[in-house]
Structure formats: C-alpha cells, structure tokens
DRENTORKOL-3810 file (N, C-alpha, C; in nm, 4 decimals):
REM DRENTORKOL-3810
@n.u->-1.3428; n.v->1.2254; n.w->-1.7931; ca.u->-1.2364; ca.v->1.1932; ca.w->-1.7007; c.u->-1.2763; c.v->1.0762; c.w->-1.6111
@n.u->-1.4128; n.v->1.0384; n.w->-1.5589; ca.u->-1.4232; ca.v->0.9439; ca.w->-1.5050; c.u->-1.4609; c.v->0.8578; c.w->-1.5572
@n.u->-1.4585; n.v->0.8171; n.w->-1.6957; ca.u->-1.4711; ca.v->0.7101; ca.w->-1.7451; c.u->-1.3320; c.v->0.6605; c.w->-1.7653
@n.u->-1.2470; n.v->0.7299; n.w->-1.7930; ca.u->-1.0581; ca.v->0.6971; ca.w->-1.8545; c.u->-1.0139; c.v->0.6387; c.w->-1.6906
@n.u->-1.0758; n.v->0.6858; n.w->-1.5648; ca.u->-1.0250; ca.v->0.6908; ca.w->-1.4659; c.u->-1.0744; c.v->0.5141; c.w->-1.4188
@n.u->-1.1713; n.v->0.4848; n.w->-1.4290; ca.u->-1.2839; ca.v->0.4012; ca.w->-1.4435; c.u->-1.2240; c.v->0.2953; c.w->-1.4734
@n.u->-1.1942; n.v->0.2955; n.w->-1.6643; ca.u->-1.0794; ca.v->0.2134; ca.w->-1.7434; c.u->-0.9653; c.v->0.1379; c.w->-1.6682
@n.u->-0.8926; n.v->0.3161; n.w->-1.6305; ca.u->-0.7710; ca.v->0.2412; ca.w->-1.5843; c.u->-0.7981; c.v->0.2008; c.w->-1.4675
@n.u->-0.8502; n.v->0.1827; n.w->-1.3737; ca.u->-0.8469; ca.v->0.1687; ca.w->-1.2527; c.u->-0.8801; c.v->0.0088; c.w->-1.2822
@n.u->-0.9888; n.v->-0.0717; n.w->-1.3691; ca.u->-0.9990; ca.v->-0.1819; ca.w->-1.4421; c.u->-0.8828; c.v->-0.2549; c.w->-1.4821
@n.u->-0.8413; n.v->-0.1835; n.w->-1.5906; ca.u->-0.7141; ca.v->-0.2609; ca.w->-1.6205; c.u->-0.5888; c.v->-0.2943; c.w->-1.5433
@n.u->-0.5708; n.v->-0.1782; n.w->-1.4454; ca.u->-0.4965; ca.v->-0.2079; ca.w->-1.3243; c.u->-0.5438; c.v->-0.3492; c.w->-1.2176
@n.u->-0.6424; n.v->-0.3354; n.w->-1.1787; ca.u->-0.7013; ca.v->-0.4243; ca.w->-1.1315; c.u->-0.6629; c.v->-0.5817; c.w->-1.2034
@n.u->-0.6870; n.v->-0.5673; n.w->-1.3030; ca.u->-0.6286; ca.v->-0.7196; ca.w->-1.3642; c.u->-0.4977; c.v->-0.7005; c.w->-1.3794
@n.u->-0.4019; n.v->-0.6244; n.w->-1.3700; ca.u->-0.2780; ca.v->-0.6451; ca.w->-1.3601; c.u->-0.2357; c.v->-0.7026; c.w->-1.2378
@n.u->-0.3078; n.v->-0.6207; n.w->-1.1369; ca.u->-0.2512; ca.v->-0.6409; ca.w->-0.9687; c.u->-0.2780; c.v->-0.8019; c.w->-0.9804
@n.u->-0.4240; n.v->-0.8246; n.w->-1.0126; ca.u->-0.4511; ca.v->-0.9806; ca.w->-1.0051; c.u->-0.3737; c.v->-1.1083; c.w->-1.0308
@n.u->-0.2912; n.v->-1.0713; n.w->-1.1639; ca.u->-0.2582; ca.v->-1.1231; ca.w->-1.2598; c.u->-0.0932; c.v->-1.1510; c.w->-1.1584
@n.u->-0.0372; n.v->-1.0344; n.w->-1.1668; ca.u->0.1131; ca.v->-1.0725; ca.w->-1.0785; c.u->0.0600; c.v->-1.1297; c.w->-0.9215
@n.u->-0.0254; n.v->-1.1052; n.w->-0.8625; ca.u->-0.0938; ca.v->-1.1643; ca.w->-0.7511; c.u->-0.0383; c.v->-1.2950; c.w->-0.7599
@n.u->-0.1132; n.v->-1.3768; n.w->-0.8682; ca.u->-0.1135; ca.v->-1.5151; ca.w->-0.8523; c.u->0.0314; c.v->-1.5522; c.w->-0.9392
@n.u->0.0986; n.v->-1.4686; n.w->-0.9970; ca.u->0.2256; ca.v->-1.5559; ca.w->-1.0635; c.u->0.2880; c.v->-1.5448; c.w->-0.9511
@n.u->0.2960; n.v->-1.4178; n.w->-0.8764; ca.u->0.3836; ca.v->-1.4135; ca.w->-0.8014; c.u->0.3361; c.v->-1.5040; c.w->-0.6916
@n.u->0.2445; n.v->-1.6006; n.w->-0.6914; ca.u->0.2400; ca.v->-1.6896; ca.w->-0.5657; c.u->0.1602; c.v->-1.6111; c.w->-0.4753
@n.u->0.1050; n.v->-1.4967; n.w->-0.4483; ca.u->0.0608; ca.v->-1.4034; ca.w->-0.3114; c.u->-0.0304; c.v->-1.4722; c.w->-0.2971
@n.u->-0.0922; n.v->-1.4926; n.w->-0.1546; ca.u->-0.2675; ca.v->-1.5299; ca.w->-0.1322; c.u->-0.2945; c.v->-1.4031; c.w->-0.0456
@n.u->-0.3461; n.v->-1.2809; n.w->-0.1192; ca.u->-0.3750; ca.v->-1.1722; ca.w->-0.0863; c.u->-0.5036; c.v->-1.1477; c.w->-0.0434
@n.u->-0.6059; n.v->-1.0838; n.w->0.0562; ca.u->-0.6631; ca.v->-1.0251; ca.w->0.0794; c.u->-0.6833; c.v->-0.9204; c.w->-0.0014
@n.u->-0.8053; n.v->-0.8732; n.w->-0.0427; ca.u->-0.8435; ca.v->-0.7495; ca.w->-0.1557; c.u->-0.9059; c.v->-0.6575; c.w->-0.0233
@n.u->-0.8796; n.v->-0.5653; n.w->-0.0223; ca.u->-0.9023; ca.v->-0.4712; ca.w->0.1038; c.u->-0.9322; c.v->-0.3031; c.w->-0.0518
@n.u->-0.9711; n.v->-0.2145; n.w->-0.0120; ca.u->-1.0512; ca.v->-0.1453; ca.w->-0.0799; c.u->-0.9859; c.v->-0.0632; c.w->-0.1211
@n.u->-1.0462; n.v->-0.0427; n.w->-0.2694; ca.u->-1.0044; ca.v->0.0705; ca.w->-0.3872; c.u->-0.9466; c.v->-0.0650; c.w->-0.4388
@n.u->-0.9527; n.v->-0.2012; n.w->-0.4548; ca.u->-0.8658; ca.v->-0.2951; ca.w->-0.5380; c.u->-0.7284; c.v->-0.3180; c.w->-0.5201
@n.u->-0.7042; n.v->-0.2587; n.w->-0.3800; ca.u->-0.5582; ca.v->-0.3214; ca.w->-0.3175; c.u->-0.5308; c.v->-0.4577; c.w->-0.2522
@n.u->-0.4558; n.v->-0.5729; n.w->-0.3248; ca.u->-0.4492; ca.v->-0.6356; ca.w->-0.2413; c.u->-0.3263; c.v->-0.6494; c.w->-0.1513
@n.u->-0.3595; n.v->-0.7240; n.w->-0.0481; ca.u->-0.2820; ca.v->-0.7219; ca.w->0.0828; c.u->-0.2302; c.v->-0.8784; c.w->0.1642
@n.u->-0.1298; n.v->-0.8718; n.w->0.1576; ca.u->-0.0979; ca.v->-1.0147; ca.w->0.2264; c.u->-0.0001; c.v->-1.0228; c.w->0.3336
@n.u->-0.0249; n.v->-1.0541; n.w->0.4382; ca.u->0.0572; ca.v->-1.0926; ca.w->0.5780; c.u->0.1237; c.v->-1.1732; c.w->0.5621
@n.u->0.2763; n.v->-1.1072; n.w->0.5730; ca.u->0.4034; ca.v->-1.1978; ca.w->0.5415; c.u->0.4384; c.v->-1.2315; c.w->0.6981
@n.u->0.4468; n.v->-1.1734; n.w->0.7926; ca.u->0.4808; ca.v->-1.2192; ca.w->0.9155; c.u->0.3912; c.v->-1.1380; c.w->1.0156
@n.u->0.3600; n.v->-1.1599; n.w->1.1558; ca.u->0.3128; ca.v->-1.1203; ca.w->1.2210; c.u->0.4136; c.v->-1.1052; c.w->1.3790
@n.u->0.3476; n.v->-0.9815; n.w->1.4712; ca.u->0.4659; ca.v->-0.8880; ca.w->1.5458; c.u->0.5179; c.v->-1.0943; c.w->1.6373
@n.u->0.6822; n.v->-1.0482; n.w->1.6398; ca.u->0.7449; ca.v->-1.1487; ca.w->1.7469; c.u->0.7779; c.v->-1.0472; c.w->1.8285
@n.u->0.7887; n.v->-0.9494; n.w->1.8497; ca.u->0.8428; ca.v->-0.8557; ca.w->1.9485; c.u->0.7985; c.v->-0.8119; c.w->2.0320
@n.u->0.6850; n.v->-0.8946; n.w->2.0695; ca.u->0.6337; ca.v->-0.8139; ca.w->2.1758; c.u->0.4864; c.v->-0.7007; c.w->2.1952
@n.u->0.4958; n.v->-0.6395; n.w->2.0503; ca.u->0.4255; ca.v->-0.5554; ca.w->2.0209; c.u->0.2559; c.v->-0.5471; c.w->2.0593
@n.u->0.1774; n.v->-0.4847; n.w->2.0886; ca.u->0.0511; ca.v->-0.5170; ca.w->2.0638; c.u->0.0070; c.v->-0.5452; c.w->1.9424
@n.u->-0.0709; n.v->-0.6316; n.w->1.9210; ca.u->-0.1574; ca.v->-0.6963; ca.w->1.7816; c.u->-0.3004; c.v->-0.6345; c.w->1.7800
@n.u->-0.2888; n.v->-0.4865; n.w->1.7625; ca.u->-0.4366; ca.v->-0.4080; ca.w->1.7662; c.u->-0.4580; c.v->-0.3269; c.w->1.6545
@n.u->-0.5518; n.v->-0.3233; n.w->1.6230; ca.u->-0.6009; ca.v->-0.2535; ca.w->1.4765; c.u->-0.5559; c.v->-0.0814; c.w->1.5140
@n.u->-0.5449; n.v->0.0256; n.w->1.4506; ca.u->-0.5660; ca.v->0.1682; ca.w->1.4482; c.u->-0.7073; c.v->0.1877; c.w->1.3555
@n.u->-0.7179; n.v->0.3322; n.w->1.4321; ca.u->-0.8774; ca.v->0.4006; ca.w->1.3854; c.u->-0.8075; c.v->0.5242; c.w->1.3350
@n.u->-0.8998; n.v->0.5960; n.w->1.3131; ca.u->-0.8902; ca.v->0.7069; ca.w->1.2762; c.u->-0.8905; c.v->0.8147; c.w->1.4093
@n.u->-0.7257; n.v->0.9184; n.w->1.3859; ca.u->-0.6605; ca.v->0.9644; ca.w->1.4660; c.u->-0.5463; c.v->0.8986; c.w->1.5749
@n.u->-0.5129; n.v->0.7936; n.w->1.5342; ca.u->-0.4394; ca.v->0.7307; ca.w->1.5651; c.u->-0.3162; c.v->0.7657; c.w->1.4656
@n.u->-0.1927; n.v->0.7439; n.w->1.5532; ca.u->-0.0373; ca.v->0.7377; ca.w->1.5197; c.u->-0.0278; c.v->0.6181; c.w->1.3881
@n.u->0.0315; n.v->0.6296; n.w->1.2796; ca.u->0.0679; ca.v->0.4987; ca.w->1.2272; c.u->0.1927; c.v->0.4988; c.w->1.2159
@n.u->0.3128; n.v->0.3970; n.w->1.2862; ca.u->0.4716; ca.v->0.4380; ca.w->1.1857; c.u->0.5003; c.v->0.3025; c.w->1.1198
@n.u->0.5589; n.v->0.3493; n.w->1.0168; ca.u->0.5911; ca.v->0.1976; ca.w->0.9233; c.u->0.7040; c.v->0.2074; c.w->0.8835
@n.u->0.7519; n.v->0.1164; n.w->0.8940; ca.u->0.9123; ca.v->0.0703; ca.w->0.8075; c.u->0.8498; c.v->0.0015; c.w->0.6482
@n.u->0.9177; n.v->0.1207; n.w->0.5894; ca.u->0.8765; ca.v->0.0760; ca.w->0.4838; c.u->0.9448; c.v->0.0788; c.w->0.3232
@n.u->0.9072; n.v->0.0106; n.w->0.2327; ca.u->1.0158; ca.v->-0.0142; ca.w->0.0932; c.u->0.8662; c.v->0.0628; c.w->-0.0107
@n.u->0.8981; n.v->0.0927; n.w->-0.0995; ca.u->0.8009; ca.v->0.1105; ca.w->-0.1740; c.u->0.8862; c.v->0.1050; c.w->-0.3322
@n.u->0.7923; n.v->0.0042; n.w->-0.4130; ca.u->0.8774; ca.v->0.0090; ca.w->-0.5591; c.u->0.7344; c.v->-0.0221; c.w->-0.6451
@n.u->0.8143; n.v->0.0179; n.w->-0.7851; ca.u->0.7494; ca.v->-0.0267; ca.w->-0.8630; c.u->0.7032; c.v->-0.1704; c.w->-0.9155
@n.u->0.6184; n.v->-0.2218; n.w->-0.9838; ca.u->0.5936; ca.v->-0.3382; ca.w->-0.9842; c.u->0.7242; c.v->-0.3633; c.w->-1.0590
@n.u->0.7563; n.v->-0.3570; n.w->-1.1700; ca.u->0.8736; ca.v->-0.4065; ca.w->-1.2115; c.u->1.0151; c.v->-0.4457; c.w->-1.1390
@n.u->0.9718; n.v->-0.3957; n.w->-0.9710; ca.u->1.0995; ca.v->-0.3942; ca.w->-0.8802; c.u->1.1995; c.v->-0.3075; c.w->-0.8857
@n.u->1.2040; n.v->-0.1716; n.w->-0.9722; ca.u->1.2681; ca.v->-0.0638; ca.w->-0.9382; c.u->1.2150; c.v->0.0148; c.w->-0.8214
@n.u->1.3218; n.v->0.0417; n.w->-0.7176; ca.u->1.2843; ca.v->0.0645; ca.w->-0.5642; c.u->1.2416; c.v->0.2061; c.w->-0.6061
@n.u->1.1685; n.v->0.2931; n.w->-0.5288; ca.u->1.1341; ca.v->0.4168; ca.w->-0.5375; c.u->1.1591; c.v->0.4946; c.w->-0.4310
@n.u->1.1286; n.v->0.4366; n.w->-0.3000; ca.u->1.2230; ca.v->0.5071; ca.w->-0.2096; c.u->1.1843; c.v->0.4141; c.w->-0.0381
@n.u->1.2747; n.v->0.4295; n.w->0.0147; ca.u->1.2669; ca.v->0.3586; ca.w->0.1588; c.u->1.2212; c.v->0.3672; c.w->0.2839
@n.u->1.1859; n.v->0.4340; n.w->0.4096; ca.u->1.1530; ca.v->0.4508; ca.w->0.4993; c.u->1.1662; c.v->0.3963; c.w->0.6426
@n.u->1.2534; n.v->0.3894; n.w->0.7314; ca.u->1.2186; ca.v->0.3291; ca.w->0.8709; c.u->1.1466; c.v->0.4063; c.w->0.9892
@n.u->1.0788; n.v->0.5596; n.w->0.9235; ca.u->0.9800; ca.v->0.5406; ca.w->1.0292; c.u->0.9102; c.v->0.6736; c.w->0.9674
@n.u->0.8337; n.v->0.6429; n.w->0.8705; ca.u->0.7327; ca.v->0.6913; ca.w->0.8128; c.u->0.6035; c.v->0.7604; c.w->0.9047
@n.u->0.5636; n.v->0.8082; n.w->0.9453; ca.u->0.4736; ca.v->0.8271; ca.w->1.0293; c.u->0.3352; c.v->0.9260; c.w->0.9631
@n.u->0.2178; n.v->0.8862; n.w->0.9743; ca.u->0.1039; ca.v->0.9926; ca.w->0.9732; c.u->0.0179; c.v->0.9671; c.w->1.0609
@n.u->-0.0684; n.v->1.0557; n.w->1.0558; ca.u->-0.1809; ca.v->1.0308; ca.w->1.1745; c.u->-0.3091; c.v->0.9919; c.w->1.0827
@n.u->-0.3558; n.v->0.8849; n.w->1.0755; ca.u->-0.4844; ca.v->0.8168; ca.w->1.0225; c.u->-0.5915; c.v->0.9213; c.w->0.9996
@n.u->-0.6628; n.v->0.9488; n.w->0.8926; ca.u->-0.7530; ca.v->1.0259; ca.w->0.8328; c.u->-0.6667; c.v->1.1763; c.w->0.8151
@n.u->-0.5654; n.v->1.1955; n.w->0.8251; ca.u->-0.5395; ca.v->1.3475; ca.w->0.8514; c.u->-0.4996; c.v->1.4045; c.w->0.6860
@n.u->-0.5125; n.v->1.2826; n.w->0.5767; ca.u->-0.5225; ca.v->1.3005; ca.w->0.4541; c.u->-0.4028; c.v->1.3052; c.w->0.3733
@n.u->-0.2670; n.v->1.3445; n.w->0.4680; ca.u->-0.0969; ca.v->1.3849; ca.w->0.4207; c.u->-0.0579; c.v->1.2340; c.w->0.3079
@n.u->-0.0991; n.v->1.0965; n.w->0.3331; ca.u->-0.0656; ca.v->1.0419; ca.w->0.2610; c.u->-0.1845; c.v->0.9662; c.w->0.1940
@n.u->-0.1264; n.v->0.8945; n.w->0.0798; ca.u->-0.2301; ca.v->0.8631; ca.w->-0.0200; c.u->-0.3357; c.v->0.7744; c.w->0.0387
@n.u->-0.4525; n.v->0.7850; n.w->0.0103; ca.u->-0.5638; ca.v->0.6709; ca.w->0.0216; c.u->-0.5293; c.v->0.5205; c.w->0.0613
@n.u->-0.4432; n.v->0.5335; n.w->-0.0602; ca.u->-0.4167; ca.v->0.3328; ca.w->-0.0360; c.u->-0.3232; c.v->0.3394; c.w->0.0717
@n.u->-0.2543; n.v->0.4141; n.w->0.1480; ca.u->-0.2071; ca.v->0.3959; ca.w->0.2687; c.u->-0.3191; c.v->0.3951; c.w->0.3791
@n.u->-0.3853; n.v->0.4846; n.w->0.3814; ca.u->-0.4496; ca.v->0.4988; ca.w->0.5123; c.u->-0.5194; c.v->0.3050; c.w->0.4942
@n.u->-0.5782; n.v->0.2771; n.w->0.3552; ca.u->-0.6957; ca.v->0.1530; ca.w->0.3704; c.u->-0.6175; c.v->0.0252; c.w->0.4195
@n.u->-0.4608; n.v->0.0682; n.w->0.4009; ca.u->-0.3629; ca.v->-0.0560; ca.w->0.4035; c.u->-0.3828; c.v->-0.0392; c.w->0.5866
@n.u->-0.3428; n.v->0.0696; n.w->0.6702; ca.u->-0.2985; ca.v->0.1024; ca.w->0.7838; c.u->-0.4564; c.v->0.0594; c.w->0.8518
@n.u->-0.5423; n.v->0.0626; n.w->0.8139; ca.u->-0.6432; ca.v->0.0147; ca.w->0.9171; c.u->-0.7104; c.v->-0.1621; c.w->0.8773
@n.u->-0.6265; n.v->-0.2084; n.w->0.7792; ca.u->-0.6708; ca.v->-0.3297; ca.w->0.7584; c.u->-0.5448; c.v->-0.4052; c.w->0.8251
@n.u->-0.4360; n.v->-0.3723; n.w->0.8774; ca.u->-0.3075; ca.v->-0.4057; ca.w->0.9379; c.u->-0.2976; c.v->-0.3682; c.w->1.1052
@n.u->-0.2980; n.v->-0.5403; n.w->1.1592; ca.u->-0.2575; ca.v->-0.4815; ca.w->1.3271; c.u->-0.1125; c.v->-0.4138; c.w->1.2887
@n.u->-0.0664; n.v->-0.3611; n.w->1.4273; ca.u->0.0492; ca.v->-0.2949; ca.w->1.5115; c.u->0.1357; c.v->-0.4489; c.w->1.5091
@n.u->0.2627; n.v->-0.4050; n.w->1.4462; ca.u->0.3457; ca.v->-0.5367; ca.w->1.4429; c.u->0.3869; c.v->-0.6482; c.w->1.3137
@n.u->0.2361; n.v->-0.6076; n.w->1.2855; ca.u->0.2672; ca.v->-0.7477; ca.w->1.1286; c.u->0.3362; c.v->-0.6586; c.w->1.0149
@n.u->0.3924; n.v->-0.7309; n.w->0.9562; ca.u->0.4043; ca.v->-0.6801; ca.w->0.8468; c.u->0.3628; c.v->-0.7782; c.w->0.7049
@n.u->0.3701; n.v->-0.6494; n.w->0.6042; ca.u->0.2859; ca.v->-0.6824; ca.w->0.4990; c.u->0.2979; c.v->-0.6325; c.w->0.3492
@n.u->0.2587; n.v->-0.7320; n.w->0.2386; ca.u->0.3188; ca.v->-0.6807; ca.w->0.1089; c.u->0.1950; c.v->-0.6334; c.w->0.0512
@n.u->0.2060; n.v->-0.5322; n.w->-0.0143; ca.u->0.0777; ca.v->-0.5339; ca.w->-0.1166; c.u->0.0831; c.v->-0.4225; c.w->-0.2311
@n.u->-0.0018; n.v->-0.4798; n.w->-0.3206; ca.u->-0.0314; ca.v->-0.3601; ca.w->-0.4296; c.u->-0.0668; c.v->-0.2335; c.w->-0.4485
@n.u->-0.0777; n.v->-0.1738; n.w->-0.4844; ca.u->-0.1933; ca.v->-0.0487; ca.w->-0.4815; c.u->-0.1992; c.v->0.0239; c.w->-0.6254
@n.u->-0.3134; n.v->0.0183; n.w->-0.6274; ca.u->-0.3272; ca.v->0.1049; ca.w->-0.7859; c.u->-0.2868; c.v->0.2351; c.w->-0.8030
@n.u->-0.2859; n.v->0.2887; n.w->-0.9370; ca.u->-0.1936; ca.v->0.4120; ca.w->-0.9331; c.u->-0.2853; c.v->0.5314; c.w->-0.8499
@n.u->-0.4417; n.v->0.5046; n.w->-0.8662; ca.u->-0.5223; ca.v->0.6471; ca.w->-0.8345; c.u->-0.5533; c.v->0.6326; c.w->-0.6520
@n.u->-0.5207; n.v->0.5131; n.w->-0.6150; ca.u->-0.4562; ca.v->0.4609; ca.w->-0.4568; c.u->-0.3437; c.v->0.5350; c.w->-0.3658
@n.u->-0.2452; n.v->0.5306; n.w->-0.4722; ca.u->-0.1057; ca.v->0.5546; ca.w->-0.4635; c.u->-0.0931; c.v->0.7454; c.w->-0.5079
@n.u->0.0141; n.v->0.7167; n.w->-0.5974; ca.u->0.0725; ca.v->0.8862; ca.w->-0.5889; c.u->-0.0133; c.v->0.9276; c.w->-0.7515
@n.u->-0.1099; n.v->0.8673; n.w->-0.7797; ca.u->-0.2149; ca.v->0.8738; ca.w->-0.9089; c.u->-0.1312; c.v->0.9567; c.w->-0.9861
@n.u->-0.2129; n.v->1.0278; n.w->-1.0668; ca.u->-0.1236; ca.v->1.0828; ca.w->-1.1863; c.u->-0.0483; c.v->1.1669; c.w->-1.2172
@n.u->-0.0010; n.v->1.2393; n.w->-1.1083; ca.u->0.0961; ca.v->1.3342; ca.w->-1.0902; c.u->0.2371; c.v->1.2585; c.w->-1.0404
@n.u->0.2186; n.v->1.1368; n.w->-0.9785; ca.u->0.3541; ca.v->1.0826; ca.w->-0.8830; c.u->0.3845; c.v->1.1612; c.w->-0.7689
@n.u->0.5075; n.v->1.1594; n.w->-0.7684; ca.u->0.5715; ca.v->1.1650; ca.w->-0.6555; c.u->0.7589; c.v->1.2432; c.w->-0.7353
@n.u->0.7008; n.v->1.3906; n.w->-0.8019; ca.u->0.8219; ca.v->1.3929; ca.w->-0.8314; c.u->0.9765; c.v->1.3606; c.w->-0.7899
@n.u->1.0617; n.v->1.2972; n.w->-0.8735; ca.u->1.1920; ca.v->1.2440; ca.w->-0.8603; c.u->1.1957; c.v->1.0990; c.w->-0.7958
@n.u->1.1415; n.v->1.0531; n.w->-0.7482; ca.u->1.0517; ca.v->0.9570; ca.w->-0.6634; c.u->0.9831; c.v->0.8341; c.w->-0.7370
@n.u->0.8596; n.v->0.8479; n.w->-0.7991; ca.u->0.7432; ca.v->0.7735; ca.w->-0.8250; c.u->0.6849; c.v->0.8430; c.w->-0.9584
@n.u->0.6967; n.v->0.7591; n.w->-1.0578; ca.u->0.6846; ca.v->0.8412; ca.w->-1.1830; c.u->0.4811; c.v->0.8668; c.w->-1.1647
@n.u->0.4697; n.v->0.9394; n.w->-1.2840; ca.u->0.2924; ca.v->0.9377; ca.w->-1.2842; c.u->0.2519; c.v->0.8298; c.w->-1.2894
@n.u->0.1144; n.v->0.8169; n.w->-1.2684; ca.u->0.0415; ca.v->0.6774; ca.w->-1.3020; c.u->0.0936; c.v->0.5385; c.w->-1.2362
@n.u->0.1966; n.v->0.5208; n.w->-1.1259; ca.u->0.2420; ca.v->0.4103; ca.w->-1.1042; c.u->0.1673; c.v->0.3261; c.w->-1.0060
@n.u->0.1671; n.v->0.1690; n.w->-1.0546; ca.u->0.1569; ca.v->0.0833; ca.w->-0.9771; c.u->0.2747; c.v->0.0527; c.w->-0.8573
@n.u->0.2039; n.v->0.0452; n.w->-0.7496; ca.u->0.3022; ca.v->0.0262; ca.w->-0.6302; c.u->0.3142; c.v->-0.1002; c.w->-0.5643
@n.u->0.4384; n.v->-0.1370; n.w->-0.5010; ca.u->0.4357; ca.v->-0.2552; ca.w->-0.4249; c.u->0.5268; c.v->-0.1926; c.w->-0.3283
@n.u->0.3979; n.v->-0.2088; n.w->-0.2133; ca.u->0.4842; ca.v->-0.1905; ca.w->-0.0720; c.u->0.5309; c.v->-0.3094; c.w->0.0010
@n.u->0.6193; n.v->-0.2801; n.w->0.0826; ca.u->0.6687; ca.v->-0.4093; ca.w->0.1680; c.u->0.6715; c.v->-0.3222; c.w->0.3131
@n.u->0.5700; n.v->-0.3241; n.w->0.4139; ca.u->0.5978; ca.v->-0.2598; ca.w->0.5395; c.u->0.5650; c.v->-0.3442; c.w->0.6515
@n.u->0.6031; n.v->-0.3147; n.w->0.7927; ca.u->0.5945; ca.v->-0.3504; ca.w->0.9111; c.u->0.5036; c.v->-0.2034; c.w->0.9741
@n.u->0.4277; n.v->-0.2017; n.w->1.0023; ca.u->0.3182; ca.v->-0.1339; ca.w->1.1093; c.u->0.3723; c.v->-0.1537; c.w->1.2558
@n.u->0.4064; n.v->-0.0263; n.w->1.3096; ca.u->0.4413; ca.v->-0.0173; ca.w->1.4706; c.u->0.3444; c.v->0.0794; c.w->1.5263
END
C-alpha cells in the first residue's frame, strides 16, 4: 500500500506541475506537493498575519476538480487549525496563507478527500483546485 500510495502521489505531482505551467500559475510548492499561488492580497482592511495552530481559520471558498467540474462552494467554511476535521492539504494551505489574501492551488488526492472522497461531493482519488480568500 505504500508503495501504490508513493506512485500515485508521484504521478500526481507531475500532473499538478504540468497544468501549473500550462495554466500560466507561478506557484509556490508548500508541502505534501501542493502548489499555491497568491492571486490577490487583503484590500479591506484586514490584518495580513499568518495563523498557528489553534487558531480560527474561515475561508470563502470554491473547490473543483481539475477538469473544472465545481464540487462544492463555501462562504464561510471554518475550522480550528490542527483540530484534524479537515483534510491535511487544508490545514498546510491555511498556515502558508496570511488573513485576507486569497489564493488558488492544487492539492493531491491523499492531501485532499484521498481515496474515499467526499461522498456525493468529491469523487475518490480526486485532484483538487481550490480558489479561497482566508479571513
């Protein structure tokens, strides 16, 4: 199992890469092989400060498949940093992101909702592309 896991997590990796650069992104690789790119940063006012662990995170957020079928939406998503409720590649996205910016990025499937999904939602095994704002 951790060699198949290993594999795919590889071949994913050159996928993310691969639409990375068609799609134009100049992404940041932030960990587990997610990359991450700052589309705008806060005009509102907001503080521009990192979160730790036990900290509030809320995000407005889109989440789809790479192919651009949406999977589901969010304007105020909320967990509390390390408390484990959402996937990995959220928490690594939420502490590499001030309060305010928002940001697009990948995440591999064992990142994301790995091989079970996200019944009705997020099929198994999917590659994700988020689009969120951090408040």
């Amino acid at each position: 199992m951790l060699e198949y896991n290993a594999a795919r997590l590889a071949a994913e990796l050159q996928v993310i890469d691969s639409l990375s650069v068609a799609w134009g992104w100049t992404p940041e690789v932030i960990s587990g092989g997610i990359v991450c790119e700052k589309i705008a940063s806060s005009s509102e006012g907001l503080s521009s400060v990192p979160v730790f662990e036990g900290d509030t995170v809320l995000w407005d957020i889109n989440v789809s498949l790479i192919n651009g079928v949406s999977c589901f939406s969010m304007d105020s998503l909320q967990f509390v940093l390390g408390s484990a409720i959402q996937p990995s590649g959220f928490e690594a996205i939420a502490t590499n992101v001030l309060r305010g910016d928002s940001v697009r990025a990948m995440v591999p499937s064992l990142m994301g909702y790995g091989i079970k999904g996200l019944p009705g939602k997020i099929p198994p095994g999917a590659l994700l592309v988020l689009r969120l704002r951090q408040s």
